[in-house]
C-alpha positions in Angstrom: 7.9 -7.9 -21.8 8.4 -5.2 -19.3 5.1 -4.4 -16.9 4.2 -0.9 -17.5 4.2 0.3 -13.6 1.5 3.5 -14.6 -0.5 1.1 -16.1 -0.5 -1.8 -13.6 -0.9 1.3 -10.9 -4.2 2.6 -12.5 -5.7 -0.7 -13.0 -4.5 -1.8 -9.0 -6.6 1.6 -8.1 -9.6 0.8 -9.7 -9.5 -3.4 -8.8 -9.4 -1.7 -5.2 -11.7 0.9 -5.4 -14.3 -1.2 -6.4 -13.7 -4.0 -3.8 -14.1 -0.8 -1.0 -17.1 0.2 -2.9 -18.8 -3.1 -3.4 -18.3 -3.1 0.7 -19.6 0.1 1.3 -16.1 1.2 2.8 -14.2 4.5 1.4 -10.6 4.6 1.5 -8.0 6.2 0.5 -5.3 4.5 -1.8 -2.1 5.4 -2.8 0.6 3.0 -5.3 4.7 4.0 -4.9 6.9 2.6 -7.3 10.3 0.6 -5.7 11.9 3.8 -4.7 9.0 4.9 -2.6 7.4 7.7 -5.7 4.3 8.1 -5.9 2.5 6.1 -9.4 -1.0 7.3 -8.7 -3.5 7.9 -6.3 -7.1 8.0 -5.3 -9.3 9.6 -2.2 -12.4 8.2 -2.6 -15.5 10.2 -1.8 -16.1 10.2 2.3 -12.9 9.3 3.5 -11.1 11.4 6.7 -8.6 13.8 4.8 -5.9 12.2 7.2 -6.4 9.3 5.4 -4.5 9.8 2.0 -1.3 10.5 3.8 -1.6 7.2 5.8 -2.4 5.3 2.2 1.3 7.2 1.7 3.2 6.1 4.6 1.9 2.6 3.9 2.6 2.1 0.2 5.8 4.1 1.2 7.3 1.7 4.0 6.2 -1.4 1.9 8.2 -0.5 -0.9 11.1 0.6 0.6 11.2 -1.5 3.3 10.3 -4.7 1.1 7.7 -6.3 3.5 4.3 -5.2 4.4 3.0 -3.1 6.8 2.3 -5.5 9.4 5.7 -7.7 9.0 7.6 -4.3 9.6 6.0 -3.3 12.2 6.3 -6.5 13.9 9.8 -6.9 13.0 10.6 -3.6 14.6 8.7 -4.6 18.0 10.7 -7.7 18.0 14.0 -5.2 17.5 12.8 -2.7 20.3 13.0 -0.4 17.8 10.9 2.6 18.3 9.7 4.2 15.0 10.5 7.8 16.1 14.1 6.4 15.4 13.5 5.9 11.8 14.3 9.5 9.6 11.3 8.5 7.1 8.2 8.6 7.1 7.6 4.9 7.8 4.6 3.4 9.8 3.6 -0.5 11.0 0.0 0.1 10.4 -1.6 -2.4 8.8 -3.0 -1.9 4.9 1.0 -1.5 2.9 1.3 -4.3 1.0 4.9 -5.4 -1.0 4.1 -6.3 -4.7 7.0 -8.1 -5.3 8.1 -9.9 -8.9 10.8 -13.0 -8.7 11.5 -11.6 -5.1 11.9 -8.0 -6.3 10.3 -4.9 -5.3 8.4 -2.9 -8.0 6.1 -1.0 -5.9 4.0 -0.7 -3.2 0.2 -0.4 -1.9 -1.0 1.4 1.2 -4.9 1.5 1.8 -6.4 3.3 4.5 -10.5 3.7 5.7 -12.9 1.9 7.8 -12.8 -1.8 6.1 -10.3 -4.6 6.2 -7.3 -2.2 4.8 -5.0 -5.4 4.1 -7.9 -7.1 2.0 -8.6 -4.3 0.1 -4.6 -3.4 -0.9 -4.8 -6.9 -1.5 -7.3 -6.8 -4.1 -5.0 -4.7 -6.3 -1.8 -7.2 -6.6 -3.7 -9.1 -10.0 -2.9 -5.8 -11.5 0.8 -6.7 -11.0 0.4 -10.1 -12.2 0.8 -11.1 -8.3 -0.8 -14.0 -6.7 -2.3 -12.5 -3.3 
């Protein structure tokens, strides 16, 4: 049976929007499918308004970059590559996570505010039927 991605998205959103809550952290999340489109989306209440478009860039880059966050970016230090070079709107900050199924991309999770970012994207893989 084919994983409905909406579905999987909306319950990922709500997995990690009560992990930020139970931590008393707001954040900002944002699900891409593969291609890097937005699935859904959620600015919890008290978060910096820069923060949804960095939940973007994250879920964005892990998805189309197939890695997280942190693996790109470090990848790209390794490289010299600067990230002005890239035409996208990628980023190495850490809190994109790769949700990957028998090694293939079908989305991605970026998760921005003032907690443990990476934990909290994290908490949303079960949705996917991932294994964090």
């Amino acid at each position: 049976m084919k994983l409905n991605l909406e579905k999987a998205a909306l319950e990922a959103i709500e997995a990690i929007r009560k992990a930020c809550a139970d931590a008393g952290f707001p954040s900002a999340i944002a699900i891409v499918d593969e291609h890097g489109d937005l699935i859904a989306a959620l600015r919890m209440e008290g978060c910096r308004p820069r923060w949804m478009r960095a939940s973007l860039r994250k879920a964005y880059t892990a998805a189309v970059w197939d890695r997280d966050t942190t693996e790109f970016h470090k990848q790209r230090l390794e490289r010299r590559i600067e990230i002005a070079d890239f035409p996208e709107p990628y980023t190495g900050l850490p809190g994109g996570i790769n949700v990957a199924v028998d090694g293939e991309t079908i989305a991605g999770i970026g998760v921005t505010g003032k907690g443990n970012d990476v934990a909290y994207a994290r908490a949303g893989l079960a949705a996917f039927g991932v294994v964090s």
